[in-house]
Backbone as JSON Lines, residues from 0, in Angstrom:
{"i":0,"aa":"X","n":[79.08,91.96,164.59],"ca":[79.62,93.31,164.56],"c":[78.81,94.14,163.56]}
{"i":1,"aa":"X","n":[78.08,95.58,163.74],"ca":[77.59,96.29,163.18],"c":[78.43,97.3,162.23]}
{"i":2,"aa":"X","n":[78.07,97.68,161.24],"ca":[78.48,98.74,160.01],"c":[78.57,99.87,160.92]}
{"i":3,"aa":"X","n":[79.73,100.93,161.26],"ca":[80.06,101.65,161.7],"c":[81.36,102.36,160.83]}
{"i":4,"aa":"X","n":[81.09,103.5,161.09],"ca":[83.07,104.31,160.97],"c":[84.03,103.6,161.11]}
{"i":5,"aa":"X","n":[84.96,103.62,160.47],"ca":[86.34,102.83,160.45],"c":[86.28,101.24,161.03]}
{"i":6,"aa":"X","n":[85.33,101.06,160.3],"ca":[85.49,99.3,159.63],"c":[85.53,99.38,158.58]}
{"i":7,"aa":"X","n":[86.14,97.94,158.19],"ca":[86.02,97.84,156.76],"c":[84.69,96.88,156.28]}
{"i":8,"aa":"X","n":[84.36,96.69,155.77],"ca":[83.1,95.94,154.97],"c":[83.49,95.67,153.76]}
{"i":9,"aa":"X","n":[82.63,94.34,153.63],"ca":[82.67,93.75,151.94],"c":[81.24,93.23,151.45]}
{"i":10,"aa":"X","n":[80.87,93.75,150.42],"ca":[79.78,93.57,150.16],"c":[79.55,92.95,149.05]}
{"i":11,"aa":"X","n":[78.63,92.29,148.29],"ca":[78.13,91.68,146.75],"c":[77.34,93.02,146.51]}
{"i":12,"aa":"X","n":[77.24,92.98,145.45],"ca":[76.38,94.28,144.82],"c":[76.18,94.14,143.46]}
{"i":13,"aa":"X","n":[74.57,94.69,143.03],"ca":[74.3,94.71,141.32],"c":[73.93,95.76,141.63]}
{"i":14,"aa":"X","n":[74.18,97.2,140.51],"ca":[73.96,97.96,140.52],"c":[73.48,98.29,139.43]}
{"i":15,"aa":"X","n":[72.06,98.87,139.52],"ca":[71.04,99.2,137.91],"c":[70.33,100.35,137.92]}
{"i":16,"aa":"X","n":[70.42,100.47,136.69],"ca":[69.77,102.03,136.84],"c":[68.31,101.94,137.05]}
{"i":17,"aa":"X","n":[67.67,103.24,136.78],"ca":[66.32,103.31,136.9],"c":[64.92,102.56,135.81]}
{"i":18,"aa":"X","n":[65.89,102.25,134.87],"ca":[65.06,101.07,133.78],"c":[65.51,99.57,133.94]}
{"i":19,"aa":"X","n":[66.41,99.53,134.89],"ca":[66.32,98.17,135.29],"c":[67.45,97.12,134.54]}
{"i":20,"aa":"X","n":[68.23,97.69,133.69],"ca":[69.86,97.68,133.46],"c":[71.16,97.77,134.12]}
{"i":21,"aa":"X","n":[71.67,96.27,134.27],"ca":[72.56,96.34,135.11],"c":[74.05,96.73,134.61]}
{"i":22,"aa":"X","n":[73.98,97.57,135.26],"ca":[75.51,98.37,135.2],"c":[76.39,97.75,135.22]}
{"i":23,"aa":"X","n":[76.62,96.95,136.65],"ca":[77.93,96.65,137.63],"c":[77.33,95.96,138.51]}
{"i":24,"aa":"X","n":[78.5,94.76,138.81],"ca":[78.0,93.68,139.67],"c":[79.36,93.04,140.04]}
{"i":25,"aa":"X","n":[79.33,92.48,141.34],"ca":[80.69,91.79,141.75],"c":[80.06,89.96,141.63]}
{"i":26,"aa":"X","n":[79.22,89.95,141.46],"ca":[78.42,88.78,141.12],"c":[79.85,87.81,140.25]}
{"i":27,"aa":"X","n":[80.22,86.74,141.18],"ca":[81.31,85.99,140.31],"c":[82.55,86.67,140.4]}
{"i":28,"aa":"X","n":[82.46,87.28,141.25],"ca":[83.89,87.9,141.4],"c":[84.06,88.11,143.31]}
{"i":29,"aa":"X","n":[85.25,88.71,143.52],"ca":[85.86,88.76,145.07],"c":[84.46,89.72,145.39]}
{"i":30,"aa":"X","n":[83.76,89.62,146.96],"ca":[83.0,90.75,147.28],"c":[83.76,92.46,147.33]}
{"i":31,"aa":"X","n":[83.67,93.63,147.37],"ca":[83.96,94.92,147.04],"c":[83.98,95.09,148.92]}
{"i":32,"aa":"X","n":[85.5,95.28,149.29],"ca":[85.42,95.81,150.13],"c":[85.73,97.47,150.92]}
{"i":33,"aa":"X","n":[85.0,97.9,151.38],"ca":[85.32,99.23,151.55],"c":[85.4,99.85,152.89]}
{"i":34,"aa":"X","n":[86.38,100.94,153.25],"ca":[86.19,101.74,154.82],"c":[85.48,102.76,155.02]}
{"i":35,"aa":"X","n":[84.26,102.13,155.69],"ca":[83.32,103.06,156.35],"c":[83.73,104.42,156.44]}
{"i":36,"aa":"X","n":[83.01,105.14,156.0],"ca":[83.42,106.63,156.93],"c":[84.43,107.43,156.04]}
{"i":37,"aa":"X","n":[85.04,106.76,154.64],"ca":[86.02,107.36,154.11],"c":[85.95,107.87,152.58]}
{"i":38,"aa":"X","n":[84.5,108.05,152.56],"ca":[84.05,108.66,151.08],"c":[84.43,107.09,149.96]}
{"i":39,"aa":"X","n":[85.03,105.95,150.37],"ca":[85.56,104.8,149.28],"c":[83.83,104.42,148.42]}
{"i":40,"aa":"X","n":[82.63,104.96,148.72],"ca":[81.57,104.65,148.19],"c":[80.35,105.51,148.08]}
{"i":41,"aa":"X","n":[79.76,105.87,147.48],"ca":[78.68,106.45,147.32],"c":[77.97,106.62,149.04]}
{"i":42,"aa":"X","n":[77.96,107.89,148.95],"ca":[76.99,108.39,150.5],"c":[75.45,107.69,150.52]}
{"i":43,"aa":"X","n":[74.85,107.44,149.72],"ca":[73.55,107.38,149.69],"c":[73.53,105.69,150.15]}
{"i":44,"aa":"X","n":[74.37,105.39,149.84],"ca":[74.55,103.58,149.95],"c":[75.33,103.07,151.06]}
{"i":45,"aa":"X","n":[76.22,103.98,151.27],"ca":[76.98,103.93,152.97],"c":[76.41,104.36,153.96]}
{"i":46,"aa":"X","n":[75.23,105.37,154.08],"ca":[74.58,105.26,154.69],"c":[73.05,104.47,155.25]}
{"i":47,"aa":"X","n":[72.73,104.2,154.13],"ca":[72.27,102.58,154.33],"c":[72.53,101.63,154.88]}
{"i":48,"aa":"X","n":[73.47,100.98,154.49],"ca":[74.4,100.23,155.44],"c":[74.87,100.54,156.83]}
{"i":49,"aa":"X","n":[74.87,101.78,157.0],"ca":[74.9,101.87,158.63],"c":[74.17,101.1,159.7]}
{"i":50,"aa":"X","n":[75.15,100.2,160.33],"ca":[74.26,99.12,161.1],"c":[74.03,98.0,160.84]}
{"i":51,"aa":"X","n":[73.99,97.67,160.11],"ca":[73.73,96.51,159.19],"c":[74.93,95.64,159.53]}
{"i":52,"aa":"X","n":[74.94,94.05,159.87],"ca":[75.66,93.01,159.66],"c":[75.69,92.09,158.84]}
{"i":53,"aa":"X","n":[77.03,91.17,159.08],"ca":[77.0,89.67,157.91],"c":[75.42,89.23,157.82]}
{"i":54,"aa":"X","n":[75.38,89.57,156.49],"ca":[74.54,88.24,156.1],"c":[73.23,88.95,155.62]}
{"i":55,"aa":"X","n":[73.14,90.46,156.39],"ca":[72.14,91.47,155.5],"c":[72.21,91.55,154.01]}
{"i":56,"aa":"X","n":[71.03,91.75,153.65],"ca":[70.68,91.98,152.38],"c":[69.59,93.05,152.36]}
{"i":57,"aa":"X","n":[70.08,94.02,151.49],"ca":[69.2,94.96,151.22],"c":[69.08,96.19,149.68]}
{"i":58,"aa":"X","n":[67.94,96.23,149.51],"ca":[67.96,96.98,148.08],"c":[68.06,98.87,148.63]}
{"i":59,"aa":"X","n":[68.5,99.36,148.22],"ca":[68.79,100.56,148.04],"c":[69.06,101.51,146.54]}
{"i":60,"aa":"X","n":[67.71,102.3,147.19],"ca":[68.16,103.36,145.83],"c":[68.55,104.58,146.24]}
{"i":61,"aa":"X","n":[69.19,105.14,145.64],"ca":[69.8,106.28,145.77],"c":[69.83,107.25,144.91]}
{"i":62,"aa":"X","n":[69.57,108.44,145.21],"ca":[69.29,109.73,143.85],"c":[70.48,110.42,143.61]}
{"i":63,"aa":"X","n":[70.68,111.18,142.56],"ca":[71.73,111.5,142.17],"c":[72.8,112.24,143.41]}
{"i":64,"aa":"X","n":[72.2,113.02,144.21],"ca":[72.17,114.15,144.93],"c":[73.18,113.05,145.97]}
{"i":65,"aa":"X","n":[72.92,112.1,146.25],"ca":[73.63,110.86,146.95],"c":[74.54,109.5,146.55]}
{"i":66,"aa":"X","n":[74.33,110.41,145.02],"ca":[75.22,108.96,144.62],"c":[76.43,110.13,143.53]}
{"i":67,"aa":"X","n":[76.37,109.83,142.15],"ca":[77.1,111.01,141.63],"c":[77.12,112.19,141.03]}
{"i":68,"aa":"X","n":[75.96,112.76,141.81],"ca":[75.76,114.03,141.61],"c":[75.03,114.63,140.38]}
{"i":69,"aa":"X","n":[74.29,115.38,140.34],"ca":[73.7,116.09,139.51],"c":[74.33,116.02,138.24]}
{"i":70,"aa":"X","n":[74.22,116.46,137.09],"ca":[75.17,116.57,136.01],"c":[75.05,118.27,135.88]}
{"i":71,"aa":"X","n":[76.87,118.56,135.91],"ca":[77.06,119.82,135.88],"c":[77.42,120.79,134.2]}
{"i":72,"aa":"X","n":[76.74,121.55,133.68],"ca":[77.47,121.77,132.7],"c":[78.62,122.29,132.55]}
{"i":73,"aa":"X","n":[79.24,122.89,133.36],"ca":[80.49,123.78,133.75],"c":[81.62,122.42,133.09]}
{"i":74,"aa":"X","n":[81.22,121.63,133.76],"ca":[82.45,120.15,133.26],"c":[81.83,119.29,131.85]}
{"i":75,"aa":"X","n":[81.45,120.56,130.88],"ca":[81.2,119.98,129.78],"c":[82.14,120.86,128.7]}
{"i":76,"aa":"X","n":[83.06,121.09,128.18],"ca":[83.78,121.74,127.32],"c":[84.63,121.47,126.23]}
{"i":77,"aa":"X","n":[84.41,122.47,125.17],"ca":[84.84,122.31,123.79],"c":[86.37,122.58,123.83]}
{"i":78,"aa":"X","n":[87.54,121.92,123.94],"ca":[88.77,121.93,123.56],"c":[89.33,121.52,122.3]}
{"i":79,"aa":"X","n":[90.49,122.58,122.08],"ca":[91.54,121.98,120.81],"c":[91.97,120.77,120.48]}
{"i":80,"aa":"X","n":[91.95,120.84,119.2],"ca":[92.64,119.42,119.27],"c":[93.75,119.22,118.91]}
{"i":81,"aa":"X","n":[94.47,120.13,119.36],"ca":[95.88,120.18,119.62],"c":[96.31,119.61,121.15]}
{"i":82,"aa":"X","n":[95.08,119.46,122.15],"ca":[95.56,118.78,122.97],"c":[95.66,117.24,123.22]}
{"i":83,"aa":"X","n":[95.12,116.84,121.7],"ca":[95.57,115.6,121.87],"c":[96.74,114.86,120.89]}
{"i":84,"aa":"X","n":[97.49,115.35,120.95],"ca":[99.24,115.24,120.07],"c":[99.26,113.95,120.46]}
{"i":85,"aa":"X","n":[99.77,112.95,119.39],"ca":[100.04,111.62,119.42],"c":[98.86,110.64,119.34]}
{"i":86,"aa":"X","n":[97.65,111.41,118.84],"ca":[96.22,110.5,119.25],"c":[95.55,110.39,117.75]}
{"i":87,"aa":"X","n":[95.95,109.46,116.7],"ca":[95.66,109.66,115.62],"c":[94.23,109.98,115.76]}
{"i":88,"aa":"X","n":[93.13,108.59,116.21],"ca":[91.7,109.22,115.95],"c":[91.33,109.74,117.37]}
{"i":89,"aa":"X","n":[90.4,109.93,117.46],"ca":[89.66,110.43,118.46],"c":[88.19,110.06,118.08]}
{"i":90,"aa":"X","n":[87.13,109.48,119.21],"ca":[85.63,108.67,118.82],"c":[85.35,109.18,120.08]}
{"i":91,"aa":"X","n":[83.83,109.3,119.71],"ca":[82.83,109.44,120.58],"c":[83.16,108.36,122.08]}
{"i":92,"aa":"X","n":[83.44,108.81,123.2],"ca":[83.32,107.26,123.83],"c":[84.78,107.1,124.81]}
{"i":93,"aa":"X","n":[85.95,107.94,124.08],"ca":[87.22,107.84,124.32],"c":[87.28,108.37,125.55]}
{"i":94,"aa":"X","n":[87.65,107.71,126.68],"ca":[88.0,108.47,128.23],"c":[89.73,108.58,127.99]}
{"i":95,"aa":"X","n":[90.07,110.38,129.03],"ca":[91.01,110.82,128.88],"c":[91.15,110.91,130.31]}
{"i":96,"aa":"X","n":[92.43,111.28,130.62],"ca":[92.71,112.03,132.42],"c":[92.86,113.37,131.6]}
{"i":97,"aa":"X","n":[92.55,114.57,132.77],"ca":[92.82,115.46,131.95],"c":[93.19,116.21,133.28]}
{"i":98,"aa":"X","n":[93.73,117.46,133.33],"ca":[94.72,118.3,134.63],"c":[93.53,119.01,134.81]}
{"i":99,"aa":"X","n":[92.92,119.28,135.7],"ca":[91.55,119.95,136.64],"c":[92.5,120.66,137.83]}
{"i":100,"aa":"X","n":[92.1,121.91,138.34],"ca":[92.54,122.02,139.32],"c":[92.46,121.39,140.56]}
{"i":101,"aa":"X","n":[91.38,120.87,140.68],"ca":[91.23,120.24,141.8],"c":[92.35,118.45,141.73]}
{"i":102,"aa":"X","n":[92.94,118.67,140.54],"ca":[93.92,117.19,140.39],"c":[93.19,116.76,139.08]}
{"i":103,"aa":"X","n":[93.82,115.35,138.69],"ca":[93.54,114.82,137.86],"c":[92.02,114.66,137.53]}
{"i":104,"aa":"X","n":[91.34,114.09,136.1],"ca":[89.8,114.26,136.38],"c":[89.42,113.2,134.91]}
{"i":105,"aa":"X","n":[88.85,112.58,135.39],"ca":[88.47,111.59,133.69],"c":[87.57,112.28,133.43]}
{"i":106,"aa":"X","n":[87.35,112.43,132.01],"ca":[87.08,113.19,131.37],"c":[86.4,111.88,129.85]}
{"i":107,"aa":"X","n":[85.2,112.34,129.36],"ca":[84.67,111.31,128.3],"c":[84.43,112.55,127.03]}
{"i":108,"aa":"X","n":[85.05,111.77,125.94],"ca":[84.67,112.52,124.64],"c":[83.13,112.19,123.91]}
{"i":109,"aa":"X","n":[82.42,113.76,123.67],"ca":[80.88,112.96,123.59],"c":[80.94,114.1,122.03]}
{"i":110,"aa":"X","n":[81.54,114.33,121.49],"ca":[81.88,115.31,120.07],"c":[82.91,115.26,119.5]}
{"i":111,"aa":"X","n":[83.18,114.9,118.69],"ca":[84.14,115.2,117.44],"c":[83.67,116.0,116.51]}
{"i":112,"aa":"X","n":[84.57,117.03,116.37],"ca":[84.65,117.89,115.02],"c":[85.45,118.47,114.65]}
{"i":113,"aa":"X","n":[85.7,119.42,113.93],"ca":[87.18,119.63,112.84],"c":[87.63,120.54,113.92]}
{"i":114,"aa":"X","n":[86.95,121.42,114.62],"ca":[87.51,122.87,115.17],"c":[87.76,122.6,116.8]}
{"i":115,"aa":"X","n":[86.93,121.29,117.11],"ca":[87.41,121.3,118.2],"c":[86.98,119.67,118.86]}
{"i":116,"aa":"X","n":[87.46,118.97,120.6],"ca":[86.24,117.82,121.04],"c":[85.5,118.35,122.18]}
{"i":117,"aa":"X","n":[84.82,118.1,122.01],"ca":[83.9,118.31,123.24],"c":[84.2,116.62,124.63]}
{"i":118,"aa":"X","n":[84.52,117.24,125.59],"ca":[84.78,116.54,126.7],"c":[83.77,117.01,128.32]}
{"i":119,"aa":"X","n":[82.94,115.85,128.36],"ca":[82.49,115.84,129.72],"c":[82.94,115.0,131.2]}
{"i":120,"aa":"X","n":[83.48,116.07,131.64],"ca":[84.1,115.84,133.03],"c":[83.09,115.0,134.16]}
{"i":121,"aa":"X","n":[81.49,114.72,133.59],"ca":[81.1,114.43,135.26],"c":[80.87,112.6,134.71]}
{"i":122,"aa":"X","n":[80.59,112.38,135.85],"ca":[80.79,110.89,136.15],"c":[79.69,110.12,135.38]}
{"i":123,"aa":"X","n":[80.04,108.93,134.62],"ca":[79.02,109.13,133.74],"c":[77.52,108.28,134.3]}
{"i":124,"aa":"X","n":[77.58,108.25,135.63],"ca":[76.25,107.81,136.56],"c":[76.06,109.22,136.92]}
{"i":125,"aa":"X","n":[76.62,110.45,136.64],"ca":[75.47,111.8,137.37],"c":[74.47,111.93,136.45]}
{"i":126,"aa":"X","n":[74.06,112.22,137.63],"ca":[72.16,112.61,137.16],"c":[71.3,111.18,137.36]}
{"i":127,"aa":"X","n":[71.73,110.09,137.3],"ca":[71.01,108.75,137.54],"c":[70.56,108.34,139.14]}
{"i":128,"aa":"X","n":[69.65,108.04,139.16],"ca":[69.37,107.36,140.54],"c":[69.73,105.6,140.02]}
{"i":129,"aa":"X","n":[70.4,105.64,140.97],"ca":[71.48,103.79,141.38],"c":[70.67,103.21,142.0]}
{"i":130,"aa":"X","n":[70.38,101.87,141.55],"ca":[69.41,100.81,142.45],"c":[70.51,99.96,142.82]}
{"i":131,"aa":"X","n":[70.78,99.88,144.19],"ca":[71.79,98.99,144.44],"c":[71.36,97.9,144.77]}
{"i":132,"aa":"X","n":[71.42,96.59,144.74],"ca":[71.19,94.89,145.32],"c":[72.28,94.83,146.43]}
{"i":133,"aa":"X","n":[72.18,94.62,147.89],"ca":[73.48,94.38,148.59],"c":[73.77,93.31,149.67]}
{"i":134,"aa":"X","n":[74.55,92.2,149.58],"ca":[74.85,91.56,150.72],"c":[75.73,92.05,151.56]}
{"i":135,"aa":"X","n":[76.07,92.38,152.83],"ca":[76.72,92.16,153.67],"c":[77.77,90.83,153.85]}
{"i":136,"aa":"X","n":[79.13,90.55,153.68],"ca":[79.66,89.65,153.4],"c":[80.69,89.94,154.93]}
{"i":137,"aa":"X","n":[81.0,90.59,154.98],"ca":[82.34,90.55,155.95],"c":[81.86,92.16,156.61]}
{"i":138,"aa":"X","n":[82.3,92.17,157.96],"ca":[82.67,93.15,158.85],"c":[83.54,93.41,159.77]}
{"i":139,"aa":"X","n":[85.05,93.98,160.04],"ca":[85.76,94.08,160.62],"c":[86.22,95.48,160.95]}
{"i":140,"aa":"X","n":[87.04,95.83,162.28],"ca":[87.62,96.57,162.32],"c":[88.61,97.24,161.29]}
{"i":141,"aa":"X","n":[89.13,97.86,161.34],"ca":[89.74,98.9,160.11],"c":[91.39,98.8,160.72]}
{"i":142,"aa":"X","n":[92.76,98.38,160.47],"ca":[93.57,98.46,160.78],"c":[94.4,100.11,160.88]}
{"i":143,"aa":"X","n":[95.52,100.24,161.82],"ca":[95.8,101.39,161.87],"c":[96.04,102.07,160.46]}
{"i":144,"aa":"X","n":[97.37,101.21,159.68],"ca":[97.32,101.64,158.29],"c":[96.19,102.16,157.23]}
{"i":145,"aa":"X","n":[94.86,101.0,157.32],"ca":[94.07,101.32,156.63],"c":[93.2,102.58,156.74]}
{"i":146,"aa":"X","n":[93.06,103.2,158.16],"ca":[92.31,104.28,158.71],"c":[93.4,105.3,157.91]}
{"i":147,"aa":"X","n":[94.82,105.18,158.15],"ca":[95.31,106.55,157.78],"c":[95.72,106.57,156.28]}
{"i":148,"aa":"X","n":[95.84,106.01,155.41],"ca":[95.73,105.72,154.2],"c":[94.05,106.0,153.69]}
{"i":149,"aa":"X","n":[93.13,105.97,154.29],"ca":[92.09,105.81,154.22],"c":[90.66,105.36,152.94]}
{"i":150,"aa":"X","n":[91.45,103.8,153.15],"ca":[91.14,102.92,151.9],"c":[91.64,102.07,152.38]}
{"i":151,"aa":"X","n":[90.61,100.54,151.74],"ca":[91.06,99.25,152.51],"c":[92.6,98.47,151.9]}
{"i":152,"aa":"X","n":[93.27,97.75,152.48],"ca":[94.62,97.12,152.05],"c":[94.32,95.68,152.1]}
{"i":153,"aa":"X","n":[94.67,95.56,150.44],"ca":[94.03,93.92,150.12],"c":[95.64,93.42,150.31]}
{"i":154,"aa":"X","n":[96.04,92.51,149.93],"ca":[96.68,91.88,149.51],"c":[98.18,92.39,148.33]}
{"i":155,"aa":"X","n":[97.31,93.13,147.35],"ca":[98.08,93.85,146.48],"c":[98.1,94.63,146.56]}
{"i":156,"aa":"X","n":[97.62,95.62,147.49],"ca":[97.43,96.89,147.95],"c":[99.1,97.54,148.2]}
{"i":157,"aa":"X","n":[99.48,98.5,146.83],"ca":[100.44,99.29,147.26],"c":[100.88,100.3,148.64]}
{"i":158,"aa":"X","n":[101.0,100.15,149.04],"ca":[101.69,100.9,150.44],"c":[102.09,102.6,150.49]}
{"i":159,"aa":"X","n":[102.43,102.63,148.5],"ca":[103.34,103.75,148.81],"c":[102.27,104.77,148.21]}
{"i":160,"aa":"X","n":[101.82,105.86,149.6],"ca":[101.41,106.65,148.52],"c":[102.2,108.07,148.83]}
């Protein structure tokens, strides 16, 4: 069975940046499974995989523009620190959720100072091109639930959304 829309797939993956530092890896762990077609993974790497069956292996890189995006400064901003009530310290490094209009948004503290923190909203792979390592492990159809939920249902997979 070929990589198509609404299957699900499971893949092994090391993922390194452009100096050759590995990020992220399912290496020793369950393979990462995901539904085609439903944004659950980087475009630049799902489309790669288009087609592709058990047992493929393939390297893929991907530029920002296809993986997480450019880095925007708009989602870089100096807030009070009155918005963080109940947070004795605050460090360089500290991820927050923070209310975005578009919904919730993690958010990384890259400043501390008396008057205010500085928090950047973008993902902290934008601007990087991703070297992905990938096996092909599993390929199946996509169950009705999983298409309309649109995200795969493991095992522990809550139901309620």
């Amino acid at each position: 069975m070929q990589i198509a829309e609404n299957h699900v797939v499971s893949i092994h993956y090391t993922l390194k940046d452009s100096q050759g530092n590995t990020l992220d890896s399912s290496t020793g762990q369950e393979p990462l499974p995901y539904l085609c077609g439903a944004n659950n993974i980087v475009s630049g790497l799902e489309n790669a995989l288009m087609g592709k069956t058990v047992g493929d292996k393939l390297d893929v890189v991907v530029q920002p523009e296809e993986g997480y995006g450019e880095v925007r400064e708009d989602l870089v901003q100096k807030v009070d620190r009155a918005n963080f009530q109940g947070i004795d310290e605050i460090q360089v490094g500290m991820q927050f959720m923070a209310e975005a209009p578009w919904g919730q948004q993690p958010v990384t503290v890259i400043k501390v100072e008396d008057d205010g923190v500085t928090l950047d909203g973008n993902h902290p792979l934008a601007g990087q091109v991703l070297e992905f390592s990938v096996e092909v492990t599993e390929v199946r159809a996509a169950t009705e639930d999983e298409l309309a939920h649109g995200h795969v249902h493991t095992d522990g997979c809550d139901h309620q959304h």
